[in-house]
Backbone as CSV, one residue per row, in Angstrom:
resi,resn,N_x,N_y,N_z,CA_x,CA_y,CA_z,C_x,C_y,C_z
1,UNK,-29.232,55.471,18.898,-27.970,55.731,19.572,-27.558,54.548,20.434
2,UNK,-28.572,54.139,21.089,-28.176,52.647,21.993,-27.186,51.312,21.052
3,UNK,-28.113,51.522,19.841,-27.269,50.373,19.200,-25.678,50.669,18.919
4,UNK,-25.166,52.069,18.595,-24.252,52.657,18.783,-22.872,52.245,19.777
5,UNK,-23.554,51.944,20.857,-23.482,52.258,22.300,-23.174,50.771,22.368
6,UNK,-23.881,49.493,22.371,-23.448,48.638,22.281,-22.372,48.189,21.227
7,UNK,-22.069,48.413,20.150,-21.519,48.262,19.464,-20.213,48.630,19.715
8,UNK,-19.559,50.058,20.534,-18.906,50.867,21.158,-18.249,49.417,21.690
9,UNK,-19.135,48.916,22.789,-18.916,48.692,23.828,-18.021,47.202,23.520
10,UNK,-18.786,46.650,22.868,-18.319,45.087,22.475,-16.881,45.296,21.478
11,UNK,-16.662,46.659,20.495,-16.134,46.436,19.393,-14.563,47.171,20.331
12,UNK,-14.705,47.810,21.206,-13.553,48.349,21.787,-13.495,47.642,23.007
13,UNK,-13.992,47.260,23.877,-13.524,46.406,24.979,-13.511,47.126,26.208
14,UNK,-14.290,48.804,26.469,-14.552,49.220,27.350,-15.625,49.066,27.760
15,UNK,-15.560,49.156,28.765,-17.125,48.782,29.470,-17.606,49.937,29.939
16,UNK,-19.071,49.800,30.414,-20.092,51.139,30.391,-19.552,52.016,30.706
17,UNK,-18.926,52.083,32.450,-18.619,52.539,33.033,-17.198,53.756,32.389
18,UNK,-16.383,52.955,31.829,-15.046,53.742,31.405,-15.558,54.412,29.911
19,UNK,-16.442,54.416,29.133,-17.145,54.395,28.084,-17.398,56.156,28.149
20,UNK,-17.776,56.685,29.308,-17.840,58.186,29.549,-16.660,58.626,29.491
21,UNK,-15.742,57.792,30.464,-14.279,59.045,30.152,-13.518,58.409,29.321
22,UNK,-13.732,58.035,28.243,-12.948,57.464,27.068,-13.703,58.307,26.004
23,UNK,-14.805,58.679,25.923,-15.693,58.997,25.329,-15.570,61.114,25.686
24,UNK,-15.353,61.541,27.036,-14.916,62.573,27.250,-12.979,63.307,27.092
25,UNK,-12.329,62.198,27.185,-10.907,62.266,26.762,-10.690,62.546,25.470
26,UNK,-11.809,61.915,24.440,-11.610,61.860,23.020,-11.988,63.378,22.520
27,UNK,-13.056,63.808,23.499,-13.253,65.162,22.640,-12.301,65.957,23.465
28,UNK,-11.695,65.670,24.889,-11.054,66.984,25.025,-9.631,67.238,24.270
29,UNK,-9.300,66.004,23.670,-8.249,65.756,23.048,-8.131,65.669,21.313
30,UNK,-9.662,66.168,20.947,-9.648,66.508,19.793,-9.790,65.591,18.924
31,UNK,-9.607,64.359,19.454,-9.690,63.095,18.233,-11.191,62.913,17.806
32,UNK,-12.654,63.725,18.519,-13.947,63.650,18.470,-14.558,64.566,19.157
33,UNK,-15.532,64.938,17.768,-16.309,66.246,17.878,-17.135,66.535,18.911
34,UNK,-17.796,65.001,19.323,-19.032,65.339,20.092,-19.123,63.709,21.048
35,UNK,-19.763,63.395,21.672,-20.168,62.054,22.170,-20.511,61.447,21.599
36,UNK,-21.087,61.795,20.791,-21.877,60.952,19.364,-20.673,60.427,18.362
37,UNK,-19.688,61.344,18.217,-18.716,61.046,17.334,-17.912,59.921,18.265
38,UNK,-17.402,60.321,18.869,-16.394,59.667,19.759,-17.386,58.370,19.788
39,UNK,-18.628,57.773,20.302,-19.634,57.145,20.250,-19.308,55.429,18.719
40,UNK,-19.404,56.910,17.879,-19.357,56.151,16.569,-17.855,55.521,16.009
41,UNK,-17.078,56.516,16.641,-15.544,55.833,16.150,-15.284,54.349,16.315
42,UNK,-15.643,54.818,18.024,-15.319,53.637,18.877,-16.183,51.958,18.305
43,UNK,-17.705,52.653,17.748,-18.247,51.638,17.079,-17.589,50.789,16.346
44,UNK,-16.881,51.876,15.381,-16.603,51.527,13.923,-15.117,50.775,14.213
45,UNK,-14.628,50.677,15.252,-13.072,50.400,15.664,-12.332,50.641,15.681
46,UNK,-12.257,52.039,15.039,-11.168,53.359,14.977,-9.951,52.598,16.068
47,UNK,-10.522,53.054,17.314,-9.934,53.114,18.374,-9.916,51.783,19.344
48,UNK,-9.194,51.042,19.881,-8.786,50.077,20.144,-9.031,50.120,21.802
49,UNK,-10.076,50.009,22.776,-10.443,50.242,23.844,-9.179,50.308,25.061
50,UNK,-8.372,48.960,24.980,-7.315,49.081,25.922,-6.498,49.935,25.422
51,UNK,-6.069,50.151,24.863,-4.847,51.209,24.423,-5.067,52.906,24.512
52,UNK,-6.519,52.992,24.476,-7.496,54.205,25.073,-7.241,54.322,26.210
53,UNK,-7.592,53.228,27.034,-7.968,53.438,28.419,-6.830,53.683,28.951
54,UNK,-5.520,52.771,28.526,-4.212,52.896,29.044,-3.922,54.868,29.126
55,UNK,-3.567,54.989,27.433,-3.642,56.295,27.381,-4.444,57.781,28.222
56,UNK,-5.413,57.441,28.216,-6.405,57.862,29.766,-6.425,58.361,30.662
57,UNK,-5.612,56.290,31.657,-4.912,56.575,32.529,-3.896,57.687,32.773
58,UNK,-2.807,57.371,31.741,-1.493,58.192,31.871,-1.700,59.472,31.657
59,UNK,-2.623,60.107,31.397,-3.364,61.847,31.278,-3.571,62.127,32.294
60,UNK,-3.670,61.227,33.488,-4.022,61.784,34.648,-2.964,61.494,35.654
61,UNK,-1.943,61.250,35.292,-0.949,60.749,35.984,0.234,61.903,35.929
62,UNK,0.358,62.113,36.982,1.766,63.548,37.380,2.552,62.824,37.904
63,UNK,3.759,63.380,37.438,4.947,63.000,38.285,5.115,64.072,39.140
64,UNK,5.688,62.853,40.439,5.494,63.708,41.986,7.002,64.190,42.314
65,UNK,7.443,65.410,42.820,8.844,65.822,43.093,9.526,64.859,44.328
66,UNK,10.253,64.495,44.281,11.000,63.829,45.388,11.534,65.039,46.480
67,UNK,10.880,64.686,48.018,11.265,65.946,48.970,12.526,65.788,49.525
68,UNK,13.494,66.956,49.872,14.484,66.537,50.364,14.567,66.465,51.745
69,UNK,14.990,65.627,51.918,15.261,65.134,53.618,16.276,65.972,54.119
70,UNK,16.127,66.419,55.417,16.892,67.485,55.612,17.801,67.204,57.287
71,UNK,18.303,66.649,57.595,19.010,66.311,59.059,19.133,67.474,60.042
72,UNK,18.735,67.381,61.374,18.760,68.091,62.471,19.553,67.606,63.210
73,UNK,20.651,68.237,63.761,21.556,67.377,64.745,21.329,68.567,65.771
74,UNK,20.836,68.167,67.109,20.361,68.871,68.090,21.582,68.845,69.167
75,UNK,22.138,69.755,69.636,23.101,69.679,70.697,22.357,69.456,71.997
76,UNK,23.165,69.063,73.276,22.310,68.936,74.541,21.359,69.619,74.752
77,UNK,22.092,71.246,75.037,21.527,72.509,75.195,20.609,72.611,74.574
78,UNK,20.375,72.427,73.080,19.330,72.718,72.221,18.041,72.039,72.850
79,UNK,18.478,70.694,72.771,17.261,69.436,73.593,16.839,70.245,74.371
80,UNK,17.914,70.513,75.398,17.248,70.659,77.069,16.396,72.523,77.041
81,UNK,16.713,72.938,76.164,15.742,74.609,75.912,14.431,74.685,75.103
82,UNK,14.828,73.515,74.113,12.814,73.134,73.826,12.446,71.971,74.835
83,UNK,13.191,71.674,75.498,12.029,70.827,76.606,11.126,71.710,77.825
84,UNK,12.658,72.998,78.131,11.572,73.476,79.124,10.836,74.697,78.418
85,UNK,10.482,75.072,77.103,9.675,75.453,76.322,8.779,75.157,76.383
86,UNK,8.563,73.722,75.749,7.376,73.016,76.061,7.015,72.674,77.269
87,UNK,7.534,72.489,78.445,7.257,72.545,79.634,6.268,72.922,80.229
88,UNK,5.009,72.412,80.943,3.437,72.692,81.306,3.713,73.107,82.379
89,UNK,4.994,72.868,83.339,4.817,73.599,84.710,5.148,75.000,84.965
90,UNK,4.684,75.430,85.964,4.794,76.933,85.576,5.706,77.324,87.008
């Protein structure tokens, strides 16, 4: 399996480290049965390491909602009734 593993490694262009979740992306995504498979694709050059990893990336990537900003326009009165709200003297 090691020779596998190197072969993986040199023939796709991921390194050890990204080699697990390139290697776990592939089966949750169906393109490989097992670690071993996914293992061997990657050997054989199926799969093209950067274009994996890119892909990967963008699986884990959400788009975030933009919040809306919302304006408070406080009259005097308003100010001056949460100040002595907050107010510590008694």
């Amino acid at each position: 399996m090691s020779s596998y593993v190197q072969e993986a490694i040199q023939n796709s262009g991921i390194n050890r480290t990204d080699l697990v979740a390139a290697c776990a992306y592939m089966i949750r995504t169906k393109q490989a049965r097992s670690q071993h498979d996914a293992i061997e694709q990657l050997a054989a050059g199926k799969y093209d390491g950067i274009d994996l990893n890119e892909t990967l990336i963008k699986s884990f990537q959400v788009e975030l909602e933009e919040e809306e900003i919302v304006e408070v326009t406080l009259t005097p009165e308003d100010e001056l009734r949460t100040l002595m709200e907050n107010s510590t003297e008694s």
